[in-house]
ZAMARGU-4260 file (C-alpha; in steps of 0.2 Angstrom, whole numbers, plus 5000, padded with zeros to 4 digits):
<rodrens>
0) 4993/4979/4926 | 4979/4975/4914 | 4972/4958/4923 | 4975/4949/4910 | 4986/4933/4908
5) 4998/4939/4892 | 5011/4925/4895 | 5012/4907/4892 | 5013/4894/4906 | 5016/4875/4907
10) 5002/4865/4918 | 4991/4850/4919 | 4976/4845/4914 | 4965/4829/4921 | 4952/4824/4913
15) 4942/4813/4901 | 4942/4814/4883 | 4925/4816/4874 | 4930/4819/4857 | 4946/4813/4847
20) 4951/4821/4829 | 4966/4818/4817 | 4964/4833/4805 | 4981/4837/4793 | 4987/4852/4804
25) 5004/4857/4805 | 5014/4849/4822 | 5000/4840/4826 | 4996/4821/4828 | 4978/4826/4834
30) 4966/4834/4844 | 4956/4832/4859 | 4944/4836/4868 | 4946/4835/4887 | 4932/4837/4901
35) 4939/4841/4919 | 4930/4832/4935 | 4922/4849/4936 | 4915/4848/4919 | 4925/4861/4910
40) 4930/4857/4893 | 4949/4860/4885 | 4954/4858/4866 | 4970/4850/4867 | 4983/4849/4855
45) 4994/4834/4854 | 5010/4839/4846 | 5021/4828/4836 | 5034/4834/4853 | 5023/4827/4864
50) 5025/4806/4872 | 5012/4796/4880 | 5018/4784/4895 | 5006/4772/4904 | 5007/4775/4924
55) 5020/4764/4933 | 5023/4755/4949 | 5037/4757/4960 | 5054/4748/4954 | 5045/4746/4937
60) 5053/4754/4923 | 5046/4766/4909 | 5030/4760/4902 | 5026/4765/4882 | 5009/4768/4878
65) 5002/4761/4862 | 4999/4769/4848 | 4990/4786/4849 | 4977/4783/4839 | 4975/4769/4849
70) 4976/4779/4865 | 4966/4793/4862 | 4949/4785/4863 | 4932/4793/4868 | 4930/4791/4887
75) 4945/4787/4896 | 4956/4796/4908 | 4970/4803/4904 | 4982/4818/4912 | 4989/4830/4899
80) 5004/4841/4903 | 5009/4854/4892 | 5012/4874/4889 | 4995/4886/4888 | 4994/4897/4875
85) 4987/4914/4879 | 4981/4922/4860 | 4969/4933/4854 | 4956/4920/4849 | 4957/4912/4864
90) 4969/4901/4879 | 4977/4887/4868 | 4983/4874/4874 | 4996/4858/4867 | 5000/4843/4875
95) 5020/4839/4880 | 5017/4821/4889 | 5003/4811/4890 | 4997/4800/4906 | 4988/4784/4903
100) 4982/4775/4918 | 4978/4760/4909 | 4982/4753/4891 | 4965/4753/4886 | 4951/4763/4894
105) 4943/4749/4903 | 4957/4745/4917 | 4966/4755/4929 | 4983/4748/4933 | 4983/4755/4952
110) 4967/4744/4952 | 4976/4729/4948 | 4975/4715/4961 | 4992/4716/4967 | 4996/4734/4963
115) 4999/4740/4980 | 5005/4725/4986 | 5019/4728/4975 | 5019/4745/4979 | 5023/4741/4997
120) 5036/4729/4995 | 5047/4743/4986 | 5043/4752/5000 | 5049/4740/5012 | 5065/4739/5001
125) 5068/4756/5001 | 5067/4759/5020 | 5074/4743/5023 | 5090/4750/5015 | 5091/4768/5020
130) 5089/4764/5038 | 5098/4748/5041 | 5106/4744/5026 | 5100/4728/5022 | 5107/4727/5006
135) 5125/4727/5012 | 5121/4713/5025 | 5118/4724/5039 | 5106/4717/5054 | 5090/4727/5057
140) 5094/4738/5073 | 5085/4752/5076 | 5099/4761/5086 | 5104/4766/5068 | 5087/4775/5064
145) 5087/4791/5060 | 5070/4802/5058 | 5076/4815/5047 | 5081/4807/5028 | 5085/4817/5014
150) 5077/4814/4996 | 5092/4800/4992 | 5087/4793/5009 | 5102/4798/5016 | 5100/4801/5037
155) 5103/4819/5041 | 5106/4821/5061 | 5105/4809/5078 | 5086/4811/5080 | 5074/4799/5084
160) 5058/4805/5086 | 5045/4795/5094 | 5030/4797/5082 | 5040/4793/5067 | 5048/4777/5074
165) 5031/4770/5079 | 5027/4777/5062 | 5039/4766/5052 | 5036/4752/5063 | 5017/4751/5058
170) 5024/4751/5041 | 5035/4738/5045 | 5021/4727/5051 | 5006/4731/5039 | 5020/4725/5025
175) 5023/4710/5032 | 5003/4706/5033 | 5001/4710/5014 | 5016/4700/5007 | 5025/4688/5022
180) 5042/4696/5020 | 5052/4689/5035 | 5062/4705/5036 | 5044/4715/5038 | 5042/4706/5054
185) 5059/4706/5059 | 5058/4725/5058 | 5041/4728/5066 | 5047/4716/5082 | 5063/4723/5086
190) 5056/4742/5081 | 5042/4739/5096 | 5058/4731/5108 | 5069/4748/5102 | 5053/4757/5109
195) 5051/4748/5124 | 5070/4750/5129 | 5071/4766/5126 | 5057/4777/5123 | 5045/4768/5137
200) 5042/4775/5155 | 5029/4762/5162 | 5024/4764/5178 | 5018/4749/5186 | 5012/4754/5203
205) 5001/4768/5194 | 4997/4755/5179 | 5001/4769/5165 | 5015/4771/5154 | 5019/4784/5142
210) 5033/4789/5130 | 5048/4798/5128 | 5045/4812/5114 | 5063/4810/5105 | 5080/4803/5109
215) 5097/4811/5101 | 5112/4800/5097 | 5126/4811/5102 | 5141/4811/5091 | 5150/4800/5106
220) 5135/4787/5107 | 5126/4796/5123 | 5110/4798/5121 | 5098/4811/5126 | 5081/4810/5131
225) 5066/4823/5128 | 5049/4823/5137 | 5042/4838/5130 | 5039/4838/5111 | 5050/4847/5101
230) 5040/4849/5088 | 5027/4866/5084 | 5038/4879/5095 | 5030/4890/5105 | 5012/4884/5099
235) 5017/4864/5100 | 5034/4863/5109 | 5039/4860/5130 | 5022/4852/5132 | 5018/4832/5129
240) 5003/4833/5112 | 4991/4821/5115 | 4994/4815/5096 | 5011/4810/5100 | 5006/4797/5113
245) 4993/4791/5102 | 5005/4789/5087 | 5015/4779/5101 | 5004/4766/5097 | 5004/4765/5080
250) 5017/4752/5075 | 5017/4743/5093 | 4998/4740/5089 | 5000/4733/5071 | 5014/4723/5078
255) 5003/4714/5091 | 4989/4710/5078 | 5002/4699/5070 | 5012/4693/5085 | 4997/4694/5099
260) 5015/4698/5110 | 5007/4699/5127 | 5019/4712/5133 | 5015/4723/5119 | 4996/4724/5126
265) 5001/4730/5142 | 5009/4743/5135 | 4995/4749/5125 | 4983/4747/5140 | 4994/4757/5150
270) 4993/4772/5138 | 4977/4770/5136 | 4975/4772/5157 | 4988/4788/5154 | 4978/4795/5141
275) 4962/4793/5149 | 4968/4798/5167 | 4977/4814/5160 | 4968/4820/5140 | 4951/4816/5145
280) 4939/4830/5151 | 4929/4822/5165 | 4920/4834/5167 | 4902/4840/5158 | 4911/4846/5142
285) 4920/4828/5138 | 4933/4824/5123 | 4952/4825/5125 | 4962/4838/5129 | 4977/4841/5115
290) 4992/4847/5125 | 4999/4840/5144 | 5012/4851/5157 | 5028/4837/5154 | 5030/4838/5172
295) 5012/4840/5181 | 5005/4833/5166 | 4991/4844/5169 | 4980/4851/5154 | 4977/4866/5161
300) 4993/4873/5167 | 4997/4891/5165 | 5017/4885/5155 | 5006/4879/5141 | 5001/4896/5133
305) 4991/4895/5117 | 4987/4874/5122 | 4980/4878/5139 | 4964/4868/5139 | 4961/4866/5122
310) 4957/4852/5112 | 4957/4846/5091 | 4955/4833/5078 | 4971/4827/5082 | 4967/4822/5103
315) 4949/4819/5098 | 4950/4810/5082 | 4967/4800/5078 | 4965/4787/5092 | 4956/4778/5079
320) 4965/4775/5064 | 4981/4777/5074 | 4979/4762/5085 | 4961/4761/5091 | 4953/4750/5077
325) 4968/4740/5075 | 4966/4735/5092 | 4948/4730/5093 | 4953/4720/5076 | 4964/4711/5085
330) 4954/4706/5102 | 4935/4711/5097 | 4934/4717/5114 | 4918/4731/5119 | 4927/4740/5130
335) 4939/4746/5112 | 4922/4748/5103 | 4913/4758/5115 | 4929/4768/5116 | 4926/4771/5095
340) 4908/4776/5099 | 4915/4789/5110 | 4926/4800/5099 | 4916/4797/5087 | 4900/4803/5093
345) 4911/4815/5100 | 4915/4820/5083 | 4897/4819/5075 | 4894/4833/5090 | 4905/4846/5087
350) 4916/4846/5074 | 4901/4849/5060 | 4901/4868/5056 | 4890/4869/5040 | 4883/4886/5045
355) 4898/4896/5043 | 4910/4884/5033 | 4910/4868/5018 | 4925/4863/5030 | 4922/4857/5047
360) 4930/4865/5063 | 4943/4857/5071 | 4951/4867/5085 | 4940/4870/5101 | 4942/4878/5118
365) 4938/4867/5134 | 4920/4870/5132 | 4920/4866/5114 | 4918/4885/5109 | 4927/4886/5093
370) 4945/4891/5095 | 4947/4904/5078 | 4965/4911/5085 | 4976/4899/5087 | 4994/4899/5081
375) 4995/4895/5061 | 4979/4889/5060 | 4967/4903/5063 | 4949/4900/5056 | 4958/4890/5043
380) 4957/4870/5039 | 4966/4857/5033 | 4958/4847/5019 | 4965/4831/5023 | 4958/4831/5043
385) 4939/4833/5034 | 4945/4816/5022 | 4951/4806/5035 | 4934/4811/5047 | 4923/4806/5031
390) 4934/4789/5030 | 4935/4785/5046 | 4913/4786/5053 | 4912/4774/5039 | 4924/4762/5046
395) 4914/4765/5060 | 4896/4765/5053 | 4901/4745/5047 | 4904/4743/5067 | 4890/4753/5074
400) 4882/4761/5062 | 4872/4776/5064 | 4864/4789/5054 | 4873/4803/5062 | 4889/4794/5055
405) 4882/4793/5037 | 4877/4809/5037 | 4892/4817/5045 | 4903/4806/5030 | 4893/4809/5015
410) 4892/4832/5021 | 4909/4829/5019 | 4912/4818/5005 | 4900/4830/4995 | 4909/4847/5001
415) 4929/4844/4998 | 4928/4841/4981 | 4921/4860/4975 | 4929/4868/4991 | 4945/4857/4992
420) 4950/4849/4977 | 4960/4853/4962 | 4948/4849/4947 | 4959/4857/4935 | 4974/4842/4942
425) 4967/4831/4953 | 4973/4829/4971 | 4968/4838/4988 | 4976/4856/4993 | 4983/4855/5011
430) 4976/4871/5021 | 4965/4882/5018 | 4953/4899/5022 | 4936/4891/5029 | 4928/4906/5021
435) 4925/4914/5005 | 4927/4934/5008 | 4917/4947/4999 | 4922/4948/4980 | 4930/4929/4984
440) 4924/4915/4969 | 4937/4904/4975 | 4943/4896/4992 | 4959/4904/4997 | 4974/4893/5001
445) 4984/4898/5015 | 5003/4897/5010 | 5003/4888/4993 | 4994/4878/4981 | 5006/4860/4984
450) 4996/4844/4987 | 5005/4834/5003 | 5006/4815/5001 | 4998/4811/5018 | 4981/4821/5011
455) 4982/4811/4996 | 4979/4795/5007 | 4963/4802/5017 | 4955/4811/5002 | 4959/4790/4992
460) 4954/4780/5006 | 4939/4790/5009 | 4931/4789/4992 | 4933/4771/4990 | 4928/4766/5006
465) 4912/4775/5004 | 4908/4771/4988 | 4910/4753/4993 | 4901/4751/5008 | 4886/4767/5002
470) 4886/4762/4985 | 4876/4777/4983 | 4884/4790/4973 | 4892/4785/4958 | 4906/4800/4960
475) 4912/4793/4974 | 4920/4782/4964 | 4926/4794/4952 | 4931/4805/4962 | 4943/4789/4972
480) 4951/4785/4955 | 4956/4802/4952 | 4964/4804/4966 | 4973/4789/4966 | 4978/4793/4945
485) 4986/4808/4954 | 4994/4797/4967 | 5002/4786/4957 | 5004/4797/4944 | 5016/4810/4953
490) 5021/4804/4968 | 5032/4787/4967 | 5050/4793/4967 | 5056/4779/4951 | 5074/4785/4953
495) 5077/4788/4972 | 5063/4777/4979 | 5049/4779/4992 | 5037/4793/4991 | 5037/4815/4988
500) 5032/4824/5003 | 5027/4837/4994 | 5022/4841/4974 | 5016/4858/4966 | 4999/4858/4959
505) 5003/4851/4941 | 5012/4836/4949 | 5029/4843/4949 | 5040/4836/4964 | 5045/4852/4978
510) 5062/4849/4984 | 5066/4861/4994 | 5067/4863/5013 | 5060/4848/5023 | 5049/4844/5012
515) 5060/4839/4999 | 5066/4823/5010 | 5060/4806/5013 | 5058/4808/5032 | 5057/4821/5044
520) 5047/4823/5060 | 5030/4825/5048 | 5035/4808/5037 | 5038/4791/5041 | 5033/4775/5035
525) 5015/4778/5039 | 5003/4785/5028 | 5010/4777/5012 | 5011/4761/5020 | 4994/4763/5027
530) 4987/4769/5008 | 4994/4753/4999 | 4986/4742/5014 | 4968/4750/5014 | 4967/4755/4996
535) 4971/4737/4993 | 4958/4732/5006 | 4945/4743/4998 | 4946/4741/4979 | 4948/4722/4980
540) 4937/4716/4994 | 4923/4730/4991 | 4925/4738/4973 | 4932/4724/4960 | 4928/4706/4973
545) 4945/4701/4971 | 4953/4689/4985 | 4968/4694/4997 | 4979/4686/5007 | 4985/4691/5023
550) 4999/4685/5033 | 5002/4682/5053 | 5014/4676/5066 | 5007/4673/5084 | 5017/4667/5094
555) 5012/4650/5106 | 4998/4655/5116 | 4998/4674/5114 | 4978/4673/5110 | 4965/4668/5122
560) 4958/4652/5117 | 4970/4651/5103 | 4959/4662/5091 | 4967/4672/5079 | 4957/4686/5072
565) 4961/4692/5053 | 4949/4704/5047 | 4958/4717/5040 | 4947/4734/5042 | 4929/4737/5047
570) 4920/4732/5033 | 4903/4732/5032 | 4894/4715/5040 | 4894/4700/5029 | 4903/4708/5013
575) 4919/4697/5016 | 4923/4678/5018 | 4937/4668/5026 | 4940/4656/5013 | 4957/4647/5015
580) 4971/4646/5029 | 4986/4639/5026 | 4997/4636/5044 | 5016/4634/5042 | 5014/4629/5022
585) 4999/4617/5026 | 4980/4618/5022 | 4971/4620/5037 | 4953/4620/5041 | 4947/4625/5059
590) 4941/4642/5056 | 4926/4653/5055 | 4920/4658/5040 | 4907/4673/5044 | 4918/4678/5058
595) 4936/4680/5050 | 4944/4669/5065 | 4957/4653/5063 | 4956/4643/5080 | 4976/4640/5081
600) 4983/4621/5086 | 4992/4621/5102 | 5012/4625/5098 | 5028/4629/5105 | 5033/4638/5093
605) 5028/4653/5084 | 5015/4649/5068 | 5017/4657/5051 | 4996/4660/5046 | 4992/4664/5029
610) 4974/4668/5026 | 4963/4670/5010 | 4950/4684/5013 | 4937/4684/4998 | 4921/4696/4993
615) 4907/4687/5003 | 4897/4675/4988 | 4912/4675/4974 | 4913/4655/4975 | 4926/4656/4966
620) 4948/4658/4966 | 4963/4655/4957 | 4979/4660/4970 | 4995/4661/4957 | 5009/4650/4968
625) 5022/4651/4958 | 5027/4657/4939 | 5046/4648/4933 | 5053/4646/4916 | 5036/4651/4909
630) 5024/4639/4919 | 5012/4646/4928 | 5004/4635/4944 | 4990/4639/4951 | 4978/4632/4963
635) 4958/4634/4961 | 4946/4634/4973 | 4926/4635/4972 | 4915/4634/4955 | 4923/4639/4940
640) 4906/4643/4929 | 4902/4657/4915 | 4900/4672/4928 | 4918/4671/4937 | 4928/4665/4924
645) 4935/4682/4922 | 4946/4679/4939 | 4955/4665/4932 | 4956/4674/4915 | 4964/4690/4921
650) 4977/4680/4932 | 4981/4669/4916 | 4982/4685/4902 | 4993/4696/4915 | 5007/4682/4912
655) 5023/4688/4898 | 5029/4674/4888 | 5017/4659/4898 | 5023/4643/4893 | 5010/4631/4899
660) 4998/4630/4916 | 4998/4621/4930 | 4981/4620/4940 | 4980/4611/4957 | 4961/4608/4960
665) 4962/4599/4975 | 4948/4613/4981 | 4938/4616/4966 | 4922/4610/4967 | 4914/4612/4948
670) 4920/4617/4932 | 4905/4620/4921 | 4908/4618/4899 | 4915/4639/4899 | 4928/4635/4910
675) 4934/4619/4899 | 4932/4628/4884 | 4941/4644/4889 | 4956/4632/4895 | 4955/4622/4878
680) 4955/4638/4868 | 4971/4647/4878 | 4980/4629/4873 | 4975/4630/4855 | 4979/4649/4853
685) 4995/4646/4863 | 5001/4634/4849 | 5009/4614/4850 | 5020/4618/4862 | 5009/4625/4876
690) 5004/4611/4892 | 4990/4611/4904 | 4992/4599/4918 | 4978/4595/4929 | 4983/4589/4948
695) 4970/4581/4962 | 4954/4580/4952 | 4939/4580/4964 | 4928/4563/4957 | 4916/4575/4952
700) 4928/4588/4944 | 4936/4572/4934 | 4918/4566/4928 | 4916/4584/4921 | 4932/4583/4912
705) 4928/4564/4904 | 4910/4570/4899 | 4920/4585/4889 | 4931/4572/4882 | 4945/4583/4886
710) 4952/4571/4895 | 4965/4563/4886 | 4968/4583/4879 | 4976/4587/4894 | 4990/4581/4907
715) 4984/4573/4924 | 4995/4572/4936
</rodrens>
């Protein structure tokens, strides 16, 4: 063997095009120029083979690109797949399929408004279906879930693992808070009962409960009933892992925020009091310990084996986006926030390992000596734990902010991407070596170069969340739109539904093994769900200050002195308003504005709570109510002026075949001369047939319309 690569491959290439050329070549419709993340530059041949698509959503169908000459423009992103080339001038390379994230350079689709929230309402259909069977008119029980689906969605055995029920429940709930579905909350509710019957030991007279780790549905209807996880084997098996009883909490937690069900807050304190009488170190060392004896529930028990006193990310570091911030969301309480300041001062400590590693260490003896032996993991890491740390301390530097936070977030943010990132592709390895050995340019992966779906989410949330709250390194940025081009790009299953566990490096789905299905004892509803919610979150209220609304369902009295809190993530203080609520269909007016609270009426009967959450100093909104036979309504609030007309004009142009408009401005305050001229102009370009009606003119909004003698121009009504 020579060393050198003498046979042609397919593969991927992300990047950005910085130079565009139409010579008269044979089998060629062009030629391009295209820079990786990294800064390496490719020739690409477009061949008259190759087709261009623009990304699409789930339960949208295939989307054409324009024209290529129109598409390949200086600038934008693209992702070019095709078949390298290895000849004796050099590696050529020609383009098969073409990737456009947009269908001009300007706007990304999966930075539309409502991308993810249409994202996650074909998720909810999909699991919807393959678990209950909705679709045929079954009810929603939760006897019929199954953990283990394959990549149809079809159930595979009688397992019910914990984790992955509390999983799908928290999907179940945060879909319901970003669109209002009814069968979300339908879900989520009986999801957190199905748990509470079954998987529940509460023990009142100790004031702890904890759960069950798995139940099997036997072929006669029995049911069997684990303590001790199955999961991991020799190195996480026959003991309870500290990440499972956190996990518990997941969907019970994002249950209550919408419910405030009293009985689901017991439960949650009570495993609180179990993890914090049984994990925690009390001793001088502190932190959590990952594994329990399922009988003595001791951490230190000899039938433990490799988890004897040891602790890791997961017992340390996943209370907090599991159920922790949730929680003090919902109640604000300072017992939830000093309980954040603990893990993650407790992380800022020890985890850190820049001396030895660009990844951080995340498996620890009792004395937090770094634990380099244990099972699979060894002195390796996994990419995604360093993302989700990096996202997480700025949730928290929004709370409590502290240097040690921000400086903690940005070493990470400004390792992964040369140590952990695909810069030939896009996307985030899984595990890997946390060293270079001698005559090593390159990281070593462990068992493969796949990119796992869940990694996707950490490496996505983390880069928009810092480059909206930091604000001070424009890669961020980049780098979060890359990832999330590689997201939506290759992961969204358009034929089956839901979402790849797996893909290879160049984007390709893996199917085989249990990573080829849609759920297994590593997938659920979770991370997906939890992407589209905080991606959402992130690139409207922080990066494009666009509005969202948010949806709850308290039942009478669950909240002390009826106070509802909606925020819907740690953002930083004052970056976000409370602009409207809407109770049961109605306008209502008693909340806080600053503080993201709705004081609730009294009731006896369970409220359904919309919420408007807006970029703090917008002043301005148009909410799309409805769009039937081409008439589009829409209702305006704020000051319509020059500098935020563009909100109302990307609502209007996203339209197909709009007929006319309807504009409720019962809450607009001002419209200055732009915003009549821009609606003047749409009518005019529109042609005879095109209406604008105008419904409850403010005296001052009606005065405006008079002196722009426009008044007899349009419909009142």
């Amino acid at each position: 063997m020579t060393g050198t690569l003498d046979f042609t491959f397919s593969d991927l290439i992300a990047g950005y095009i910085r130079k565009v050329d139409f010579p008269e070549v044979f089998d060629s419709q062009g030629f391009i120029e295209l820079e990786t993340s990294d800064g390496r530059t490719f020739t690409v041949k477009v061949t008259y083979a190759c087709y261009a698509e623009l990304v699409r959503n789930l339960g949208e169908g295939f989307q054409v690109a324009p024209g290529l000459k129109e598409t390949l423009t200086v600038g934008r992103f693209i992702h070019a797949y095709g078949v390298f080339y290895p000849e004796a001038n050099g590696l050529k390379f020609e383009a098969k399929h073409i990737l456009l994230f947009g269908r001009d350079g300007s706007k990304l689709r999966f930075e539309e408004q409502d991308w993810w929230v249409r994202q996650i309402q074909q998720l909810l259909n999909f699991y919807l279906e393959k678990q209950f069977k909705v679709e045929e008119g079954e009810t929603i029980d939760f006897r019929n879930f199954r953990t283990d689906l394959s990549s149809e969605g079809d159930k595979q055995s009688g397992v019910q693992n914990l984790d992955t029920v509390s999983r799908l429940i928290y999907g179940f709930a945060t879909a319901y808070m970003m669109t209002g579905d009814e069968r979300a909350l339908e879900a989520a509710t009986k999801g957190t009962e199905y748990m509470q019957r079954h998987f529940r030991h509460r023990d009142s007279s100790e004031g702890i409960t904890y759960w069950y780790s798995q139940l099997d549905i036997q072929a006669d209807g029995s049911v069997r009933k684990y303590m001790g996880s199955t999961a991991g084997g020799d190195e996480g098996g026959n003991a309870i892992p500290c990440y499972e009883q956190i996990y518990a909490l997941a969907g019970p937690t994002q249950t209550y925020r919408l419910t405030g069900t009293k009985d689901i807050l017991v439960d949650i304190k009570d495993t609180i009091s179990f993890l914090n009488r049984y994990y925690k170190d009390h001793g001088p060392y502190g932190g959590y310990y990952s594994h329990i004896d399922p009988v003595t529930f001791d951490p230190k028990a000899e039938s433990l084996g490799v988890n004897k006193a040891k602790k890791n990310w997961n017992s340390v570091g996943d209370h907090a986006p599991a159920y922790l911030i949730n929680l003090y969301l919902a109640t604000e309480k300072e017992e939830y926030s000093d309980f954040l300041e603990y893990t993650f001062d407790t992380i800022c400590e020890y985890f850190p390992d820049y001396g030895y590693s660009p990844f951080m260490n995340e498996k620890f003896y009792d004395d937090w000596t770094h634990d380099l032996s244990w099972g699979i993991h060894q002195a390796r890491c996994v990419v995604g734990h360093n993302l989700k740390v990096a996202w997480n301390l700025t949730r928290m530097q929004s709370l409590k902010p502290k240097e040690s936070y921000k400086t903690f977030a940005h070493q990470i943010a400004d390792a992964i991407p040369a140590a952990g990132c695909d810069n030939q592709r896009g996307g985030w390895y899984d595990m890997m070596e946390r060293t270079r050995k001698e005559g090593e340019e390159f990281n070593r992966l462990v068992w493969h170069d796949r990119k796992a779906w869940w990694q996707q989410e950490q490496g996505i949330l983390a880069y928009y969340i810092m480059a909206g709250v930091y604000n001070d390194n424009e890669d961020y940025l980049r780098f979060a739109r890359e990832g999330s081009g590689f997201y939506n790009g290759w992961f969204l299953d358009y034929e089956q539904g839901g979402i790849y566990f797996n893909v290879l490096a160049n984007g390709q789905p893996y199917a085989l093994g249990s990573e080829r299905g849609k759920g297994s004892h590593s997938m659920a509803g979770y991370h997906s769900f939890e992407l589209c919610f905080l991606a959402a979150v992130y690139t409207n209220l922080l990066v494009n200050r666009h509005p969202m609304d948010f949806f709850f369902s308290p039942e009478p009295g669950a909240w002390e002195d009826n106070i509802l809190r909606v925020s819907p993530d740690l953002l930083p203080a004052g970056s976000v308003e409370l602009t409207e609520v809407w109770i049961n269909g109605q306008n209502y007016e008693n909340f806080n504005r600053e503080k993201l609270y709705v004081t609730l009426p009294d009731s006896d009967t369970t409220l359904k709570v919309r919420v408007r959450i807006t970029p703090a100093g917008l002043g301005f909104d148009a909410d799309l109510l409805s769009f039937e036979g081409g008439i589009a309504k829409f209702a305006l609030s704020g000051e319509l002026i020059t500098s935020r007309l563009r909100y109302l004009q990307e609502e209007v142009e996203k339209l197909p075949n709009l007929k006319g408009l309807e504009l409720d401005l019962t809450n607009l305050k001002d419209i200055g001369n732009t915003g009549w001229n821009y609606l003047l102009f749409t009518k005019q370009r529109a042609g005879a047939s095109f209406t604008v009606k105008l419904t409850n003119l403010s005296e001052a909004v009606k005065k405006s319309l008079v002196d722009a003698e426009l008044d007899e121009e349009f419909t009142l009504g």
